[in-house]
MOPAC internal coordinates of N, CA, C and O (Angstrom, degrees):
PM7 1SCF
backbone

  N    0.0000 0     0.00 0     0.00 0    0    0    0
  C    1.4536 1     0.00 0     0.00 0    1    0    0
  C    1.5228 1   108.02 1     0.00 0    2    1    0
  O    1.2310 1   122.00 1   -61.28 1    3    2    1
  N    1.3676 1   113.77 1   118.72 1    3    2    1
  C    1.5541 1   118.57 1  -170.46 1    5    3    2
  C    1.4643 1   125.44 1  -126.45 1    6    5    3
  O    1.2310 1   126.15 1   164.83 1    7    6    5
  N    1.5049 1   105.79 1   -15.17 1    7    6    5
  C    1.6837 1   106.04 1   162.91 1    9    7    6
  C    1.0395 1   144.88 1   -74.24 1   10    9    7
  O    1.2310 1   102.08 1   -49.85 1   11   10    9
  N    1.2720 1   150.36 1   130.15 1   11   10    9
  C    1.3278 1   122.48 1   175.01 1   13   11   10
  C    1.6386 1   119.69 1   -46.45 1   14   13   11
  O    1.2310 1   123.01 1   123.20 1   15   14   13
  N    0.8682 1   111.84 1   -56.80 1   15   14   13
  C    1.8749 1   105.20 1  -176.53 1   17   15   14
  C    1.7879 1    99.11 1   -95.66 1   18   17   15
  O    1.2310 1   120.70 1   -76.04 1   19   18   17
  N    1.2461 1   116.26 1   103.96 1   19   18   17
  C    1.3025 1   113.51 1   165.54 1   21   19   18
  C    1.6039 1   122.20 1  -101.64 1   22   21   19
  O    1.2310 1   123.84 1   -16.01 1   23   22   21
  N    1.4373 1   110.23 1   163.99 1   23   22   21
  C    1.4298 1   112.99 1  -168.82 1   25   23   22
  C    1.9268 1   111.83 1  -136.61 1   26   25   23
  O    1.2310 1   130.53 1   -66.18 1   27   26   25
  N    1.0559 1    97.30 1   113.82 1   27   26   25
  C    1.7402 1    99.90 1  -147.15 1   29   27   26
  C    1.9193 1    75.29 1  -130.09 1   30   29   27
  O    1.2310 1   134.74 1   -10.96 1   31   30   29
  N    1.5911 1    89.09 1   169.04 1   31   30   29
  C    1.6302 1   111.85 1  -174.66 1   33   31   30
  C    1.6999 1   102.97 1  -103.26 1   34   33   31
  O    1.2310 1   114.95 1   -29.01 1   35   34   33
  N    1.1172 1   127.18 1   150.99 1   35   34   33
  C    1.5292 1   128.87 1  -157.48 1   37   35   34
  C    1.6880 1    94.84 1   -79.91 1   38   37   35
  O    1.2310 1   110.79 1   154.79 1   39   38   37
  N    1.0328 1   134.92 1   -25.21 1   39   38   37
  C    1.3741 1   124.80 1   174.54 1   41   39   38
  C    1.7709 1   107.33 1   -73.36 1   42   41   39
  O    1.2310 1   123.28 1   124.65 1   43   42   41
  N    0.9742 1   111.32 1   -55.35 1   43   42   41
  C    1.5292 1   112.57 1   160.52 1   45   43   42
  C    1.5859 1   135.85 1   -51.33 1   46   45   43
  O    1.2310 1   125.67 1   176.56 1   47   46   45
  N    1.3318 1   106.71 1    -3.44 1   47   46   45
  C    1.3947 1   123.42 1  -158.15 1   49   47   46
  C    1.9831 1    82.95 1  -115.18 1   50   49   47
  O    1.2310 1   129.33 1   129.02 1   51   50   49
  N    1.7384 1    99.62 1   -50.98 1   51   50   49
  C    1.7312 1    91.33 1   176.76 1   53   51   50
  C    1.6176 1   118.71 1   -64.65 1   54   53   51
  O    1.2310 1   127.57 1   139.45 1   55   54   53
  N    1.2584 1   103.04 1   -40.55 1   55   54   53
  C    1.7538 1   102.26 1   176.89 1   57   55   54
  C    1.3816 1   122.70 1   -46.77 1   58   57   55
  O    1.2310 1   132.08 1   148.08 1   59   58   57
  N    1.3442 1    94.27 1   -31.92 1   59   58   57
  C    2.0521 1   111.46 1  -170.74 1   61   59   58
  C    1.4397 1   116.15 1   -91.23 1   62   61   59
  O    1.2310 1   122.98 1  -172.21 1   63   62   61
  N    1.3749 1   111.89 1     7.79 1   63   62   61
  C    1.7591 1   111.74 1  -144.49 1   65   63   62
  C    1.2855 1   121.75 1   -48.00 1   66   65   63
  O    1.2310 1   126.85 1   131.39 1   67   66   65
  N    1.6122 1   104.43 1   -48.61 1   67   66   65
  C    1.4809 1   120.21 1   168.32 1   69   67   66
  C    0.7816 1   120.90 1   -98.99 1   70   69   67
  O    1.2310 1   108.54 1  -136.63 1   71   70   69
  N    1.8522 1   139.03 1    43.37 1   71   70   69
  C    1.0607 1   151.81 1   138.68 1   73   71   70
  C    1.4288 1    90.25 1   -79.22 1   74   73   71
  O    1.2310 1   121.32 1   110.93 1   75   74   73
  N    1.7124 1   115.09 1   -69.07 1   75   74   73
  C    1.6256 1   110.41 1  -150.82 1   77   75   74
  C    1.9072 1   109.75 1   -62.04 1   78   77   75
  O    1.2310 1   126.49 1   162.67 1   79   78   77
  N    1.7901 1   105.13 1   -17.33 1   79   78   77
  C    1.2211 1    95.56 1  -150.07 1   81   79   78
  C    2.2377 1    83.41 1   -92.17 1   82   81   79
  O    1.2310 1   113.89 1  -171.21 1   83   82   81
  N    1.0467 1   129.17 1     8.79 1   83   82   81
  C    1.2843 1   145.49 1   169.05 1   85   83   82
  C    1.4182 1    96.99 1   -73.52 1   86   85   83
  O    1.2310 1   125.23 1   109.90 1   87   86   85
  N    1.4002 1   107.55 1   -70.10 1   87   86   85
  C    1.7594 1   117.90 1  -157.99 1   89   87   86
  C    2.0086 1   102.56 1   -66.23 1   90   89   87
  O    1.2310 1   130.86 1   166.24 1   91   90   89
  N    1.2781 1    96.64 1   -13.76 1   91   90   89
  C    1.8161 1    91.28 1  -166.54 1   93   91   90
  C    1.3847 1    82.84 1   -99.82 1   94   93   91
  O    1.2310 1    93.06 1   129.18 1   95   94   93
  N    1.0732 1   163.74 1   -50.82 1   95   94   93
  C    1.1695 1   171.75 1  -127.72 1   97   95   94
  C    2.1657 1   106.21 1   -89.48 1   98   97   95
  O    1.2310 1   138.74 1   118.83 1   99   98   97
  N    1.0329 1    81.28 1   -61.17 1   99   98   97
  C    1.5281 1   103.00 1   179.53 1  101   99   98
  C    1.2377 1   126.50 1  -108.34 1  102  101   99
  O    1.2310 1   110.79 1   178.63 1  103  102  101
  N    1.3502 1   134.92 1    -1.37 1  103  102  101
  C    1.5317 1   126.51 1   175.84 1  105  103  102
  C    1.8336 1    90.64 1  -141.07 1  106  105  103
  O    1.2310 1   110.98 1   177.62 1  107  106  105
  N    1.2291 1   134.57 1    -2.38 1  107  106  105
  C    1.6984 1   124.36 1   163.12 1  109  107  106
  C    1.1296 1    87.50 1    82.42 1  110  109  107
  O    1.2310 1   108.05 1  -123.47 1  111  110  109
  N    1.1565 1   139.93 1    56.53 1  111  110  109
  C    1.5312 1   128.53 1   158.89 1  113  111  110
  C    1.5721 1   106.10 1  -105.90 1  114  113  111
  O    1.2310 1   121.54 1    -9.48 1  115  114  113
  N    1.4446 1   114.66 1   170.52 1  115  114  113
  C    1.4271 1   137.97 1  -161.51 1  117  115  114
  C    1.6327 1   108.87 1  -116.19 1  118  117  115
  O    1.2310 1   113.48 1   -75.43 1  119  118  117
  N    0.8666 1   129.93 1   104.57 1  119  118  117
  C    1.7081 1   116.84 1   167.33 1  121  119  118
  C    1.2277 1   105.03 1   -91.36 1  122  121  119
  O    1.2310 1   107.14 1   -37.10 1  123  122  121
  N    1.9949 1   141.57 1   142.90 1  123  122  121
  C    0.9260 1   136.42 1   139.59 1  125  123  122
  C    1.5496 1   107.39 1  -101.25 1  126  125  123
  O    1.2310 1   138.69 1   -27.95 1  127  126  125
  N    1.2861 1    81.37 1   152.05 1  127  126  125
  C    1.9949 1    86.66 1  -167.29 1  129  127  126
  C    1.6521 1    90.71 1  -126.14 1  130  129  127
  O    1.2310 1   133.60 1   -50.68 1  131  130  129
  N    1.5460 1    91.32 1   129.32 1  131  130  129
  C    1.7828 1   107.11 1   159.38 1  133  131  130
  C    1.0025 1   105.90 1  -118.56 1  134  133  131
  O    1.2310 1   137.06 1   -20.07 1  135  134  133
  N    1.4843 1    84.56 1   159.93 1  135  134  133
  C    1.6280 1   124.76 1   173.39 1  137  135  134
  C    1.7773 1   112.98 1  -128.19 1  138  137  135
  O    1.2310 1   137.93 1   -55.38 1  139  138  137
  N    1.3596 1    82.85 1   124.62 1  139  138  137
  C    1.7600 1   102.48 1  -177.76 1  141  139  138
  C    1.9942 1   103.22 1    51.06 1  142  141  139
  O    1.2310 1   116.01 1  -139.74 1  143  142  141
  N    1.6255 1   125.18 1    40.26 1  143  142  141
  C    1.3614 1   132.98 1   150.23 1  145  143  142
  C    1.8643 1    83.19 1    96.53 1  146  145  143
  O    1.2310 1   109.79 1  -154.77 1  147  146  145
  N    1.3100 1   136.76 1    25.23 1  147  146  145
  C    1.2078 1   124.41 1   179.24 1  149  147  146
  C    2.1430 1   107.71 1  -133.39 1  150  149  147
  O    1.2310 1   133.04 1   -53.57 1  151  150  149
  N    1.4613 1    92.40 1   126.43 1  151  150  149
  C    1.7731 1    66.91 1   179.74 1  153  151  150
  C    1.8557 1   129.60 1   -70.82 1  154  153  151
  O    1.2310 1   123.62 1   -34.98 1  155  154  153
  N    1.2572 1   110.66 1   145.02 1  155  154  153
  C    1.2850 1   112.40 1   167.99 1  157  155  154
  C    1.8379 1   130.19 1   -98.74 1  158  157  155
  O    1.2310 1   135.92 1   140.23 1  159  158  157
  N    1.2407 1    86.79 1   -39.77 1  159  158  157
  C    1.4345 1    93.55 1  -170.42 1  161  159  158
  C    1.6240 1   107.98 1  -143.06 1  162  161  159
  O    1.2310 1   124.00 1   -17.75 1  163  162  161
  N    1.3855 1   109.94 1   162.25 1  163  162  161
  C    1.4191 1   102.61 1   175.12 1  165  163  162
  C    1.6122 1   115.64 1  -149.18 1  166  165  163
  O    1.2310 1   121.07 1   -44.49 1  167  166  165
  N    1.3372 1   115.55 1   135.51 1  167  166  165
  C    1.5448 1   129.99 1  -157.67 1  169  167  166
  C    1.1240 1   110.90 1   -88.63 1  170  169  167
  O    1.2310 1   111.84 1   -77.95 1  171  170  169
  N    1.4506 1   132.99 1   102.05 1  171  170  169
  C    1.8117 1   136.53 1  -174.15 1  173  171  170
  C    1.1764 1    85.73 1  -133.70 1  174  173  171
  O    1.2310 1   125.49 1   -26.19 1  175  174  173
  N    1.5474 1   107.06 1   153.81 1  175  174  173
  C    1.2281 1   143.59 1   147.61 1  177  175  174
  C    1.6254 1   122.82 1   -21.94 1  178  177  175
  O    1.2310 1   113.84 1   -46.12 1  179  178  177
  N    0.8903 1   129.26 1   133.88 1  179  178  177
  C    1.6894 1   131.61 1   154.05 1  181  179  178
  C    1.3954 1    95.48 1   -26.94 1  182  181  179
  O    1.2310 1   121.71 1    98.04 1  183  182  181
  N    1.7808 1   114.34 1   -81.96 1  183  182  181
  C    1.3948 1   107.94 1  -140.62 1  185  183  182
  C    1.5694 1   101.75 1   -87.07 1  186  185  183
  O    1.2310 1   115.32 1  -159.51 1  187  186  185
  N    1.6679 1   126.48 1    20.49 1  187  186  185
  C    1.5150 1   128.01 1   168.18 1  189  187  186
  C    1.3926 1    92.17 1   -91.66 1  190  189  187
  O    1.2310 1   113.56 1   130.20 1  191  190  189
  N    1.7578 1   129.78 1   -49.80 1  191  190  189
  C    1.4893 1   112.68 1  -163.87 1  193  191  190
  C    1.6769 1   110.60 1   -57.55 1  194  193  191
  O    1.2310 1   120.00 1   127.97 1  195  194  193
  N    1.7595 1   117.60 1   -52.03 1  195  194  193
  C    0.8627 1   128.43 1  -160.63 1  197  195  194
  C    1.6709 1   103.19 1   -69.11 1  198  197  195
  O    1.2310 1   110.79 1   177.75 1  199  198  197
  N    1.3587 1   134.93 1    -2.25 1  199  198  197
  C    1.0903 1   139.77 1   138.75 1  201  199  198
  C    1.3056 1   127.28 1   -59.26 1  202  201  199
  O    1.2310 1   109.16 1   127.74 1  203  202  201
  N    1.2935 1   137.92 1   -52.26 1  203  202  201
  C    1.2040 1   167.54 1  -142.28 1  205  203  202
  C    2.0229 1    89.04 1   -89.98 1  206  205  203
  O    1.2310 1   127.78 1   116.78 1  207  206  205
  N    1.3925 1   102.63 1   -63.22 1  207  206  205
  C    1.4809 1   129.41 1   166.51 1  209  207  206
  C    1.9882 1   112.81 1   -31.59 1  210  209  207
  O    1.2310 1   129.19 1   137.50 1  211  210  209
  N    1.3010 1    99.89 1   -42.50 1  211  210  209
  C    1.6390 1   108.63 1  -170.57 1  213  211  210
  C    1.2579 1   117.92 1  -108.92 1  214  213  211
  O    1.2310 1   128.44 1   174.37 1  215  214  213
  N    1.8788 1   101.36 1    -5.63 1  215  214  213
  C    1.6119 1   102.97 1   166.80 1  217  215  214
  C    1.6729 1    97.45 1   -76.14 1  218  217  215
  O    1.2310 1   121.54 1   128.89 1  219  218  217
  N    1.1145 1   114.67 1   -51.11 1  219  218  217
  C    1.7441 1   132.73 1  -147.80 1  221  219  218
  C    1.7451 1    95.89 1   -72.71 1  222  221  219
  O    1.2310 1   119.36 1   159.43 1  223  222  221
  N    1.5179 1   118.83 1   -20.57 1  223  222  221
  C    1.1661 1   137.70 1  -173.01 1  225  223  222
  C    1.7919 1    97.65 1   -82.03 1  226  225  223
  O    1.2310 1   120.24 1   110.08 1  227  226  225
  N    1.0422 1   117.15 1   -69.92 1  227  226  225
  C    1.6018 1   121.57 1   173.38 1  229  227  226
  C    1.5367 1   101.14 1   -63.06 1  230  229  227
  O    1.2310 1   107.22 1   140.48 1  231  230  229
  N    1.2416 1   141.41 1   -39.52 1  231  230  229
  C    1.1290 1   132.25 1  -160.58 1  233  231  230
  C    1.6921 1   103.74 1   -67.01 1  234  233  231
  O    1.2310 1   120.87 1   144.10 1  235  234  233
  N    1.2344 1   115.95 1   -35.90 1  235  234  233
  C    1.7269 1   154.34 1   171.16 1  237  235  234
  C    1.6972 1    97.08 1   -27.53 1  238  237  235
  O    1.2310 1   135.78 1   104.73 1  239  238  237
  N    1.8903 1    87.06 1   -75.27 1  239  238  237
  C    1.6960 1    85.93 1  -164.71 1  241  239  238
  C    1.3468 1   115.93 1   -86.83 1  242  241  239
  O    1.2310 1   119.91 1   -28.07 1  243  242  241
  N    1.2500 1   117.77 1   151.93 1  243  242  241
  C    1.4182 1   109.39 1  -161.42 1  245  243  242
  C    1.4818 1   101.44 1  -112.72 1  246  245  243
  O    1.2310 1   113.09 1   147.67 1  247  246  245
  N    1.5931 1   130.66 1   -32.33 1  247  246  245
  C    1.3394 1   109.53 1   158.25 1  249  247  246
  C    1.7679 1   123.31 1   -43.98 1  250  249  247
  O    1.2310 1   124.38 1   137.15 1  251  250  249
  N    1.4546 1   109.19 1   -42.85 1  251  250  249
  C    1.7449 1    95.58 1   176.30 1  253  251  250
  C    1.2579 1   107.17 1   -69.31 1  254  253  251
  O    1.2310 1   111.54 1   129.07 1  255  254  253
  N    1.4486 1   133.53 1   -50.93 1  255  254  253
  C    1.3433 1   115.94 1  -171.31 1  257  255  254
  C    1.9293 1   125.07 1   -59.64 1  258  257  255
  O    1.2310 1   129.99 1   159.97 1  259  258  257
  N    1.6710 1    98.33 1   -20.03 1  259  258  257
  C    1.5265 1   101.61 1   143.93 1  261  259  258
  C    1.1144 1   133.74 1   -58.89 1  262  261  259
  O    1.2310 1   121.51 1   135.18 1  263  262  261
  N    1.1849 1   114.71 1   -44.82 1  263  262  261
  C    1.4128 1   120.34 1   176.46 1  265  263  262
  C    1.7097 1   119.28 1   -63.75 1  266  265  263
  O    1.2310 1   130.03 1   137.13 1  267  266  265
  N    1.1928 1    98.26 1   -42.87 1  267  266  265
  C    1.5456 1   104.42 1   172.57 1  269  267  266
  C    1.9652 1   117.19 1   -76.88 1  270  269  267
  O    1.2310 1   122.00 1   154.46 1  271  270  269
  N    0.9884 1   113.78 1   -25.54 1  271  270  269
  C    1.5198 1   120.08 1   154.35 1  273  271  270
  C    1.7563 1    99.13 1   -40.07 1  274  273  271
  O    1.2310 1   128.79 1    93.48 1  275  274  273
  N    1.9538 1   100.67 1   -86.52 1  275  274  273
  C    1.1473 1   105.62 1  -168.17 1  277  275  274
  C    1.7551 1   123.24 1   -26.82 1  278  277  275
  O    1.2310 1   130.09 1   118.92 1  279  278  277
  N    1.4549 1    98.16 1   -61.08 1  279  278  277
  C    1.5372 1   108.35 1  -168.75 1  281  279  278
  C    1.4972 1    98.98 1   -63.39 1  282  281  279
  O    1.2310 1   114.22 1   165.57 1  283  282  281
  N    1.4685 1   128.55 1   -14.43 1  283  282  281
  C    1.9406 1   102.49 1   173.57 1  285  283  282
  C    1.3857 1    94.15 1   -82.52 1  286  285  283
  O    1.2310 1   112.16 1   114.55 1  287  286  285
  N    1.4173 1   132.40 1   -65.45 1  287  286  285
  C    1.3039 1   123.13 1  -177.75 1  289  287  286
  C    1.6781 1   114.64 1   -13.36 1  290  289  287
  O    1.2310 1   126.97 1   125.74 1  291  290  289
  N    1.4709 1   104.20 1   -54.26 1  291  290  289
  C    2.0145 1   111.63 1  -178.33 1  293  291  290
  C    1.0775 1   116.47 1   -44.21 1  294  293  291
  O    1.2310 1   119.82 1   113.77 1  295  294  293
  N    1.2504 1   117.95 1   -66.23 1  295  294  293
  C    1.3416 1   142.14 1  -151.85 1  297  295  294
  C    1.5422 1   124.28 1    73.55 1  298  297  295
  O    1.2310 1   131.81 1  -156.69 1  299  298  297
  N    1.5475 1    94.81 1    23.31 1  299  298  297
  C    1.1517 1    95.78 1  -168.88 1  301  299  298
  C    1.2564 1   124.94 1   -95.46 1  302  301  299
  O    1.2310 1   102.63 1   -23.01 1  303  302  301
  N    1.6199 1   149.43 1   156.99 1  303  302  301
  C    1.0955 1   120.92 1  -174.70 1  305  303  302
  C    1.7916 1   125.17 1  -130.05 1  306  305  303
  O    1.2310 1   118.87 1   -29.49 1  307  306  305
  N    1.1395 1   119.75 1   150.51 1  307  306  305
  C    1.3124 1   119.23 1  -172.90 1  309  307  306
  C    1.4471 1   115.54 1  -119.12 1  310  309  307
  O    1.2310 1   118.15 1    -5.42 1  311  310  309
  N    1.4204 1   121.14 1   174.58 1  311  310  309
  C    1.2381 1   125.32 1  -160.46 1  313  311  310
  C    1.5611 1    92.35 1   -85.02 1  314  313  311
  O    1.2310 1   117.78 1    11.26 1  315  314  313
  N    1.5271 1   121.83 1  -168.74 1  315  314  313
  C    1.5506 1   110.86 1   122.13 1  317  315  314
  C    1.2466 1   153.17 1   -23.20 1  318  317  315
  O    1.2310 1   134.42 1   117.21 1  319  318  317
  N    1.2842 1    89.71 1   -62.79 1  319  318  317
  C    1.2851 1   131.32 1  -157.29 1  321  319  318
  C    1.6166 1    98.44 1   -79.50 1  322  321  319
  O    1.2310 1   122.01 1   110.60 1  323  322  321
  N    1.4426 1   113.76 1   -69.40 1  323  322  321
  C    1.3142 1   111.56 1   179.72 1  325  323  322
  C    2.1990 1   112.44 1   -68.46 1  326  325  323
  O    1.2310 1   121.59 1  -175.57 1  327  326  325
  N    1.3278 1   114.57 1     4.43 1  327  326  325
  C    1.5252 1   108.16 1   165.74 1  329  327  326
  C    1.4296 1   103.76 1   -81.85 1  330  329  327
  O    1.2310 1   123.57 1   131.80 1  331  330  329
  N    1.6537 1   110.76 1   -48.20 1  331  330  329
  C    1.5675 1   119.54 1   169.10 1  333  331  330
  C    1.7466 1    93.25 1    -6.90 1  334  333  331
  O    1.2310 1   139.62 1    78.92 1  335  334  333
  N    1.4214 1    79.55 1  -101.08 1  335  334  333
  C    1.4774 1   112.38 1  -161.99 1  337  335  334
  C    1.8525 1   114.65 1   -27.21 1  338  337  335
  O    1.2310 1   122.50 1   140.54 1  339  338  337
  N    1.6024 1   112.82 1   -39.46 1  339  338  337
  C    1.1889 1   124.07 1   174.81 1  341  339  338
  C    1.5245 1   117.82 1   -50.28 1  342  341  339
  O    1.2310 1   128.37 1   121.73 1  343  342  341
  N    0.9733 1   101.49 1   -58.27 1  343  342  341
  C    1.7208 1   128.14 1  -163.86 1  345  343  342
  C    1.7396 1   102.28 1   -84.62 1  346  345  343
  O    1.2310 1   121.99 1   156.92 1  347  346  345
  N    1.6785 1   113.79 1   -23.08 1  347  346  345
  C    1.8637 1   100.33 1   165.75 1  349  347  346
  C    1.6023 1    85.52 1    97.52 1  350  349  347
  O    1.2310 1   113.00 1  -175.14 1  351  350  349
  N    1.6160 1   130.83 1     4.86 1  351  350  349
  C    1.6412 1   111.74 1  -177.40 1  353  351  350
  C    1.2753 1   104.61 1   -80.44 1  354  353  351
  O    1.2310 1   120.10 1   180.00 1  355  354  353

């Protein structure tokens, strides 16, 4: 298995389990797994979901994603510390 995002059949996906759950773990790869030639599910990492998790999380609120509009329009730039403070974190 050599791609980053691979696409394997769920019987093939069980034979391999702790191969794939090795390769997602340590090299950031993707398994999509079908069933009957259709995908069902797909195999990421802890620290890809919990990414995935904090886009969909900001994507959510719509005052920050205003806020983050605004500030590319600026060009202006802030610390950490002072976005903290902007955004109420």
């Amino acid at each position: 298995m050599s791609t980053l995002n691979a696409t394997i059949p769920a019987n093939e996906a069980r034979s391999n389990l702790y191969q794939i759950l090795n390769e997602v773990g340590e090299e950031w790869r993707q398994f999509t797994i079908t069933h009957r030639g259709k995908p069902r599910a797909v195999i990421i990492s802890p620290e890809e979901f919990a990414s995935w998790q904090e886009t969909l999380e900001i994507a959510s609120n719509k005052q920050l994603v205003k806020s983050i509009k605004k500030g590319l329009r600026s060009k202006k730039t802030y610390s950490q510390r002072e976005a903290d403070k902007i955004i109420g974190w």
